[in-house]
SESENU-152537 format. One line per 10 residues: number of its first residue (from 1); for each residue x, y, z of C-alpha. Coordinates in steps of 0.001 Angstrom, whole numbers, plus 500000, padded with zeros to 6 digits. Each point is the difference from the previous one (the first is absolute). Example, Ala and Ser with C-alpha at 12.3 -4.5 7.8 and 13.67 -1.06 7.14 Angstrom:
<rs>
1	512300,495500,507800 | 501370,503440,499340 .
</rs>
This chain:
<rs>
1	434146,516162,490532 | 496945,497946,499376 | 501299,496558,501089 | 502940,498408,502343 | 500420,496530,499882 | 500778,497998,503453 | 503782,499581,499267 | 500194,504191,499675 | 498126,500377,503475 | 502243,497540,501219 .
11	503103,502064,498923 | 498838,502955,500839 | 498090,499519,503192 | 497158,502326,498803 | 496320,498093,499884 | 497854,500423,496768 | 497935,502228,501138 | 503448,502177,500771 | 500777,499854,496181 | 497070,500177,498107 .
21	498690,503232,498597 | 503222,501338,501559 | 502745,502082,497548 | 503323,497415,499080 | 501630,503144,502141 | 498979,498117,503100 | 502736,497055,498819 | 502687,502380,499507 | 502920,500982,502166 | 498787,503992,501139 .
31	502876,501025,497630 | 499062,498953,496888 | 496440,500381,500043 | 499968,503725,498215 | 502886,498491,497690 | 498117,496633,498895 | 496474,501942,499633 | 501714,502206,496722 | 501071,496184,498997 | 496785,497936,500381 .
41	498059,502598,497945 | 502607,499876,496758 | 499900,496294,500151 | 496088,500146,499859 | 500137,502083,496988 | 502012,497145,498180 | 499261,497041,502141 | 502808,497112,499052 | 500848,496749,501174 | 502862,500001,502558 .
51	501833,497087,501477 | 502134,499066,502937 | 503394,499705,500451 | 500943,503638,498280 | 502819,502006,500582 | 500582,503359,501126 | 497169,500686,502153 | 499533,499236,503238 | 496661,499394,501584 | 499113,500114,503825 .
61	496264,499413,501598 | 499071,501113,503377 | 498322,497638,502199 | 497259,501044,502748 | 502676,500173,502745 | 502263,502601,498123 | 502403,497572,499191 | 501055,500399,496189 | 501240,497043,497852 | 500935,499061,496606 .
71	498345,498903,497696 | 500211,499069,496522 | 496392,500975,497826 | 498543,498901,496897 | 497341,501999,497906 | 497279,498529,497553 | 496998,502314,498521 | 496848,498824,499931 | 496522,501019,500275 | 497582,500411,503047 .
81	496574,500363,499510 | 500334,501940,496862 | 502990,501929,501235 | 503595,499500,499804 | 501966,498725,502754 | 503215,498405,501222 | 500605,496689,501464 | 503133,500396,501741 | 501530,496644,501530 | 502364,500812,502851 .
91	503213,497939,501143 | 501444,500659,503176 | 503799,500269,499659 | 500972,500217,503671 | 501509,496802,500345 | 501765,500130,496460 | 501324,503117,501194 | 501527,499034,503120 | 501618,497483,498425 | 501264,501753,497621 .
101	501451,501940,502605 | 501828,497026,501927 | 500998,499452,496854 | 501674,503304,499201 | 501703,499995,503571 | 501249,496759,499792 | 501689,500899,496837 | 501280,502953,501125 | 500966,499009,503555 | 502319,497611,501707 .
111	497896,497153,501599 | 502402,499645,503116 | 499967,504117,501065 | 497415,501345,497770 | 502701,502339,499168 | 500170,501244,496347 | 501632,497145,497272 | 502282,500474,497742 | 497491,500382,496683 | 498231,503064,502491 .
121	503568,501212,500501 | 501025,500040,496076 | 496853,501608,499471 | 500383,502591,502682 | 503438,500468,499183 | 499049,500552,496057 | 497502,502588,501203 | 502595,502086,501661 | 502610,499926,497135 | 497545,500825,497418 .
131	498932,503573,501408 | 502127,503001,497973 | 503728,500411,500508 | 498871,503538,501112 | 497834,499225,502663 | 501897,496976,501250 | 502040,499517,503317 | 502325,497592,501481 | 498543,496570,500401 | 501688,497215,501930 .
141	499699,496342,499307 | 501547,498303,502456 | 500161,495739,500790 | 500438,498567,503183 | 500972,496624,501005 | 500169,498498,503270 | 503487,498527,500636 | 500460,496149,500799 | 495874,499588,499712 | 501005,496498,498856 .
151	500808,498733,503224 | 496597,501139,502063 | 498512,497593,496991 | 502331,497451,500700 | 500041,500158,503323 | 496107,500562,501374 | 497823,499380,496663 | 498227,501756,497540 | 497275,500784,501901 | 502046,502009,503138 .
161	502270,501635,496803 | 496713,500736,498371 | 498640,501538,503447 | 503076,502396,500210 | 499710,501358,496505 | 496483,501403,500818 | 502150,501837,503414 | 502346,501128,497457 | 497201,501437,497766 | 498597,501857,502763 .
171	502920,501414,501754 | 501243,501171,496460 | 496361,501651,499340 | 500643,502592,503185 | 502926,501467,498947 | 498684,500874,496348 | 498265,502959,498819 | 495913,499777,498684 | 501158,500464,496507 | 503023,497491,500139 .
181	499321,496354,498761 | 501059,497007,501673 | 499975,496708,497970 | 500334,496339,500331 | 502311,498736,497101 | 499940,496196,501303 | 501572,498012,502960 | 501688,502384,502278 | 500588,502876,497379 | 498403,503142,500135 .
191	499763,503125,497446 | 499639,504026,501630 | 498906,502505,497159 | 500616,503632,501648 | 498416,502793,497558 | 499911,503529,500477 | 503277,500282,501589 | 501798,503798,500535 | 502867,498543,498798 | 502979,497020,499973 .
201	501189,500838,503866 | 496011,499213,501447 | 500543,496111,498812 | 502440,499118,502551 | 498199,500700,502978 | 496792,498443,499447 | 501862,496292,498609 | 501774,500874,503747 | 496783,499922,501882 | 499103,496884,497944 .
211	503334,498315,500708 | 499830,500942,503760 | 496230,498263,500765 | 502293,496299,499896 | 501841,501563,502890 | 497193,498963,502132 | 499877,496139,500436 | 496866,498579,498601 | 497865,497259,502225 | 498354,497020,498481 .
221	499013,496733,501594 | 501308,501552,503553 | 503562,499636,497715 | 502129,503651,499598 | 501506,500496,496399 | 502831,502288,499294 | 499251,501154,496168 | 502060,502409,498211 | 499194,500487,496293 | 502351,501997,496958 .
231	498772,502502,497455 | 500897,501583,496531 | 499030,502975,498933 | 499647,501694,496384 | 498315,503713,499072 | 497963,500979,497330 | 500179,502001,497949 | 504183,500161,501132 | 501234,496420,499288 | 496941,498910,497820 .
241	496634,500770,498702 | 498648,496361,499053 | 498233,497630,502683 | 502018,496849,498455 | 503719,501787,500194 | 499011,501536,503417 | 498890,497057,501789 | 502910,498347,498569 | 502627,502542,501285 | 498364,499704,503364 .
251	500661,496287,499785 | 503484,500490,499524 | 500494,502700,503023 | 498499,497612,502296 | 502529,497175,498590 | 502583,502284,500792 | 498738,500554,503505 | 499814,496384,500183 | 503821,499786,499501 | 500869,503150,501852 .
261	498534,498148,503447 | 496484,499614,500017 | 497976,502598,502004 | 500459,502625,497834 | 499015,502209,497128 | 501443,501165,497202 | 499058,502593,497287 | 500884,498558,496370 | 503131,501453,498171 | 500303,499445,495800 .
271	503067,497776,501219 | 497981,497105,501088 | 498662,500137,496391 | 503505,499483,499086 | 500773,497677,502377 | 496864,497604,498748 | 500852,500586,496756 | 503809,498709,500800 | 498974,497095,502120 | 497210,498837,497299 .
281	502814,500271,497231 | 502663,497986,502395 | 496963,497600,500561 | 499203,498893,496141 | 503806,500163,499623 | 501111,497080,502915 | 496575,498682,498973 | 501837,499487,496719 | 503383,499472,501253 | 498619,496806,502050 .
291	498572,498588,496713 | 503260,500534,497658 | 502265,498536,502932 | 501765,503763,499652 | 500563,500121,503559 | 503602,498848,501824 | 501193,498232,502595 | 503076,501338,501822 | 502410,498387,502446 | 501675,501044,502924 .
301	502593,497696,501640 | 499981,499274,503694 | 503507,499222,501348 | 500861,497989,502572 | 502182,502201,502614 | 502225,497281,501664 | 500919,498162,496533 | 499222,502769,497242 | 498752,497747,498007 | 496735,501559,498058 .
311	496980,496998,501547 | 496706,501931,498991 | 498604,502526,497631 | 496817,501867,500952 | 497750,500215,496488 | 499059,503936,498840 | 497317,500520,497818 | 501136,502795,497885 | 498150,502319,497122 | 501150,501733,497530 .
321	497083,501119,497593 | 500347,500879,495976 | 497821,503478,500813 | 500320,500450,503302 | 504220,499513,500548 | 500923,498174,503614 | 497017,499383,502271 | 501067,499991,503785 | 498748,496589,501387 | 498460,501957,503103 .
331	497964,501612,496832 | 498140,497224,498558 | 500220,497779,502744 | 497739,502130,501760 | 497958,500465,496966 | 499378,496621,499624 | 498548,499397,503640 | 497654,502677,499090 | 498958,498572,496989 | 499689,496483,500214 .
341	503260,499459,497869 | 502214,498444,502973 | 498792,496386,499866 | 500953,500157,496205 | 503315,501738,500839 | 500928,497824,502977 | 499619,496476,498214 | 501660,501380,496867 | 503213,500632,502642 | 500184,496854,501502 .
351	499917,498287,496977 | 502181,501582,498462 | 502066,500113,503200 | 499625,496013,500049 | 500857,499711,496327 | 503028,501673,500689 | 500919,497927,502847 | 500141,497154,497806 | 502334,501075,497192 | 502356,500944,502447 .
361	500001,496304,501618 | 500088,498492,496366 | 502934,502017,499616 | 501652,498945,503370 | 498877,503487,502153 | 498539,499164,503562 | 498118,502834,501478 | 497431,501084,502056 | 497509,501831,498112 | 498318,502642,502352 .
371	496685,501609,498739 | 497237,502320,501785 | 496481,498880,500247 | 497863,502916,500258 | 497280,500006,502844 | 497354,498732,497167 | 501981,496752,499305 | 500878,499574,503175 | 496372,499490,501031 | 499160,498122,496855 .
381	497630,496855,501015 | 502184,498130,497272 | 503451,501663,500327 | 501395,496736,501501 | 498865,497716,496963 | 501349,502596,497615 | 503353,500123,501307 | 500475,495959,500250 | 498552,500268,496165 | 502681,502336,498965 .
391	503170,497764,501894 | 498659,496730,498514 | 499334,501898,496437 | 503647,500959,500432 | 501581,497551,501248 | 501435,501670,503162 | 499659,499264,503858 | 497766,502582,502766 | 503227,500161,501616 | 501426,502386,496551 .
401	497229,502405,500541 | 500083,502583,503165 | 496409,501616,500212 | 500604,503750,501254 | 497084,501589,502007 | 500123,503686,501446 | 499691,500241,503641 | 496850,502195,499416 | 498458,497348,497896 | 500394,497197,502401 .
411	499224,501898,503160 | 496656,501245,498763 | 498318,496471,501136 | 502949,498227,501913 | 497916,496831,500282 | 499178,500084,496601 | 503776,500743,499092 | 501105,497097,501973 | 497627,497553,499220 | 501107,500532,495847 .
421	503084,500176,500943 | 500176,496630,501686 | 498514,498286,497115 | 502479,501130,497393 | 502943,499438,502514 | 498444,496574,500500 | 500168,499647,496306 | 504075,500769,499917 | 499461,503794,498736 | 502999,502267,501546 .
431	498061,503206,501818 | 501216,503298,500764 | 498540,503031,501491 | 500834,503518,498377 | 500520,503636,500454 | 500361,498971,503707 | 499732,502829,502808 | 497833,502025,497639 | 496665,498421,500553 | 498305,499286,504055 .
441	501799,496854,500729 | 498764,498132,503270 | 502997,497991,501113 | 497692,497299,501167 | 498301,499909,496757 | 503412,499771,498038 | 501737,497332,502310 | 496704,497862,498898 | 500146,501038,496221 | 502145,496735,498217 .
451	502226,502126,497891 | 503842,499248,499275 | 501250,503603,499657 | 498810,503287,500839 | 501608,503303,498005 | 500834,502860,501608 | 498538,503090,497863 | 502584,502271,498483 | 498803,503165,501675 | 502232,498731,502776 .
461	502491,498680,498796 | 500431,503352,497633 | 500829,501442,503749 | 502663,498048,500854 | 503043,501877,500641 | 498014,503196,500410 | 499145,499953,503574 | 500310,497126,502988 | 496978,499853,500523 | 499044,498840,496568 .
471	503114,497306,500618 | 498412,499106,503349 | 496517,499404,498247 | 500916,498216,497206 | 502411,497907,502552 | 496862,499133,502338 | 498116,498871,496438 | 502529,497287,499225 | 500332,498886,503764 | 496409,499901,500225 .
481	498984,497744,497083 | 503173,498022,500118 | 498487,499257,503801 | 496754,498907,498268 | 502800,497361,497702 | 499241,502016,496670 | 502348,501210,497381 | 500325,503344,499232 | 500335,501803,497048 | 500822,503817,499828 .
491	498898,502130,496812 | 501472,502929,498192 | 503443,499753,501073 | 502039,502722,497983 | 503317,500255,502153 | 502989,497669,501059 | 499464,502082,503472 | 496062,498515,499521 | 501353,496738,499453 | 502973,499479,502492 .
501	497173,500813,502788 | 497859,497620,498744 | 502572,497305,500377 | 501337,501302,502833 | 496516,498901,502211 | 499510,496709,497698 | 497263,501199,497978 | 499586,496767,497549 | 499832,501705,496609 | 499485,503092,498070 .
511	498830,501530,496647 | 500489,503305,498202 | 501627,502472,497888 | 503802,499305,501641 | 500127,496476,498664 | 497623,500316,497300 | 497022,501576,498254 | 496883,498503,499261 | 500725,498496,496040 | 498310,497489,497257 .
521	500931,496555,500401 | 502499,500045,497479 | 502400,501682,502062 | 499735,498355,503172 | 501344,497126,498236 | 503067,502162,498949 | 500167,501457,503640 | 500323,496443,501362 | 502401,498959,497442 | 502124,503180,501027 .
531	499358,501002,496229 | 498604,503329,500630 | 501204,503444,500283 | 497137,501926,499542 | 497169,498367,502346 | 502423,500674,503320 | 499417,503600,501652 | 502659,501091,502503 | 500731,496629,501257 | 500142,496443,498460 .
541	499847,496410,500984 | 503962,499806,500238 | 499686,503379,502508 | 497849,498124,502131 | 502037,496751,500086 | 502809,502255,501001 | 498209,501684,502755 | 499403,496611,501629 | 503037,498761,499474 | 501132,503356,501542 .
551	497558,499823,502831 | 501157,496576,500816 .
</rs>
């Protein structure tokens, strides 16, 4: 070296006279001094200009302290007192380099735990799936979600949810092996990749252990939360060989943990393929079904026990499909709550329901028109300005239309409940409660709810005549809400003996398969007129005005 400038000695540390005369070895890291000797004297025989910012190689320097850093170098030949000679200039890359390095993490980490992200885990996951069949074992991907997560948010903030997510990462970390991967997908979702496993049966206990760190309670904010959290599990190279088709099976096992109960795993089977396959197919289908109008509206009649006289019908949305036959209601009901298809469903019911309603009173038919609002409507912020929409659009009073709620619905917020309640009693709507005695009725809570009737659920009634205790029960029911002055209504009555004990304790009214089935409007206009033969099961409306005229 026969000259350092001050911005090298300042990099370095080393004073001039340190560098001068001195070999370019004394720069170099100890271990590539012998290498980058052989390489200094072939560039010398064929000196060439070099610049910065080159791939391929990297360069490090070693400073006076023993410290080594990088550095990026570029080379110009020249000549030096009638010699040749290189003018290297000399860029430290230290602080490039360490940001490159946030950068990296930060791109291949989750912010909150500093646990892997998703991108690392794809990667990671791609690396494991691409060695040879041969030399392959089981790998486990497995998700985990924390159940009811929503409501720490809801309830405390971001900031205390964010707070127990880092817990979660580090409880989960202990249980896990040094060559298992835990990942952050995104809010309180994580992703386990176990590699190198004996076999199928090793999977279970470790997503165990994970699954039993929430039995501890976690502490935050001098607060104790109760987590509990769900998994799915796939294999590789058993169920799947593909990171896209394996993280999506594991997807679907946790869903189904979801529905089995929550704190749980469960290892995928090919019929959850099938299952999503059927569900997406039912969904395009009612998707389509709800634009052509193909869907139906039955009606069942409600008839009045001390008259017989038929006073109600409860509306029943029914489905039958062009591919996929009869669709129970229970079906795509429940399809549609999980797929954002139930707000479309329920106003296409009541007005049709309301439609209904008033051809039968343009053709001289007075009825009460009963229709379920699902737990969604129910809680609509505008359900109250829709429904006095539809009865002025139609021409028809509140008083035509009785709102049916299920006991579980309405007891989920009471207040709530009763508060929505009052308004659209307030507005002349009829109000009934049903399914009663399956749900976690508070007696208080009911006596305050403003609802005109209150249906006793036909898994009691099914009972009568079976045991007295059933009789006793369902006897206690109607003495119970008649005491609160509400009508009752019984469901699924099949039997005269059903029906006779009904009347005997002064139930009000009653609905089922003894009087009549569920039918299209059509023929509940030939029902009332006494016209039909068909629509009547094993009783009629002339057995039941004979079995109060008997009774009296």
């Amino acid at each position: 070296m026969v000259r350092a400038n001050q911005a090298l000695l300042r990099m370095t540390g080393y004073t001039h006279s340190d560098l001068v005369g001195q070999g370019l070895d004394r720069l170099l890291p100890a271990g590539m001094r012998g290498h980058h000797q052989g390489l200094m004297q072939r560039y010398l025989q064929n000196p060439v200009q070099r610049s910065m910012g080159q791939k391929g190689v990297d360069f490090f320097m070693q400073r006076s302290d023993g410290q080594s850093i990088p550095i990026d170098v570029s080379l110009s030949p020249c000549t030096w007192q009638g010699e040749t000679c290189v003018i290297a200039f000399v860029r430290d890359l230290s602080a490039l380099k360490s940001l490159e390095q946030r950068v990296s993490y930060q791109a291949t980490h989750d912010s909150l735990t500093g646990l892997a992200n998703r991108w690392q885990f794809v990667r990671k996951l791609n690396e494991e799936l691409g060695r040879p069949l041969v030399q392959q074992r089981t790998v486990a991907v497995v998700m985990l979600d924390l159940d009811h997560f929503k409501s720490v948010n809801d309830s405390y903030g971001h900031n205390t949810g964010d707070l127990l997510l880092v817990q979660v990462a580090n409880r989960l970390r202990t249980v896990l092996r040094p060559t298992d991967l835990l990942a952050r997908l995104g809010g309180d979702e994580f992703m386990v990749l176990l590699s190198s496993l004996d076999g199928p049966g090793c999977v279970h206990p470790i997503v165990e252990r994970l699954l039993a760190t929430f039995s501890r309670p976690f502490l935050q904010n001098s607060c104790e939360f109760k987590l509990s959290a769900s998994a799915g599990i796939t294999l590789a190279p058993a169920d799947a060989n593909d990171t896209e088709t394996l993280m999506r099976f594991a997807d679907l096992a946790l869903h189904h943990a979801k529905e089995a109960g929550r704190n749980r795993h469960v290892l995928y089977s090919p019929e959850m393929s099938l299952n999503l396959h059927r569900r997406l197919r039912m969904y395009d289908r009612l998707l389509l079904a709800l634009e052509a109008h193909a869907l139906q509206l039955h009606y069942q009649p409600q008839v009045d026990l001390e008259t017989g006289q038929v006073v109600a019908v409860e509306a029943l949305l029914r489905w039958t499909d062009d591919e996929l036959g009869f669709v129970p209601p229970d079906q795509f009901v429940a399809l549609a709550e999980t797929t954002g298809l139930i707000d479309a469903l329920g106003d296409w019911v009541l007005e049709k329901a309301c439609a209904q309603l008033a051809e039968w009173r343009s053709q001289g038919v007075s009825l009460r028109m009963a229709v379920n609002l699902t737990a969604q409507q129910f809680h609509h912020e505008f359900l109250v300005d829709k429904l006095q929409g539809l009865i002025r659009r139609h021409g028809l009073t509140p008083d035509m239309l009785e709102l049916e709620l299920t006991e579980s619905s309405a007891m989920s917020n009471p207040e709530q409940a009763c508060e929505i309640m009052k308004t659209l009693a307030q507005c002349g709507f009829q109000l009934a409660i049903d399914d009663f005695g399956t749900g976690y009725s508070s007696l208080s809570y009911l006596q305050m709810l403003p609802v005109d009737r209150v249906k006793i659920d036909r898994s009691f009634v099914s009972r009568l005549g079976a045991s007295s205790d059933d009789e006793r029960l369902v006897q206690g029911i109607i003495s119970l809400i008649h005491s609160l002055r509400k009508e009752v209504v019984a469901e699924g009555i099949e039997t005269l003996q059903q029906l006779r004990f009904l009347q005997e304790h002064r139930c009000n009214s009653y609905q089922g398969w003894y009087f009549a089935r569920a039918m299209p409007a059509h023929e509940i206009l030939a029902l009332l007129s006494g016209d039909s033969t068909d629509t009547v099961q094993s009783g009629s409306s002339a057995s039941a005005q004979a079995l109060v005229a008997h009774a009296r």
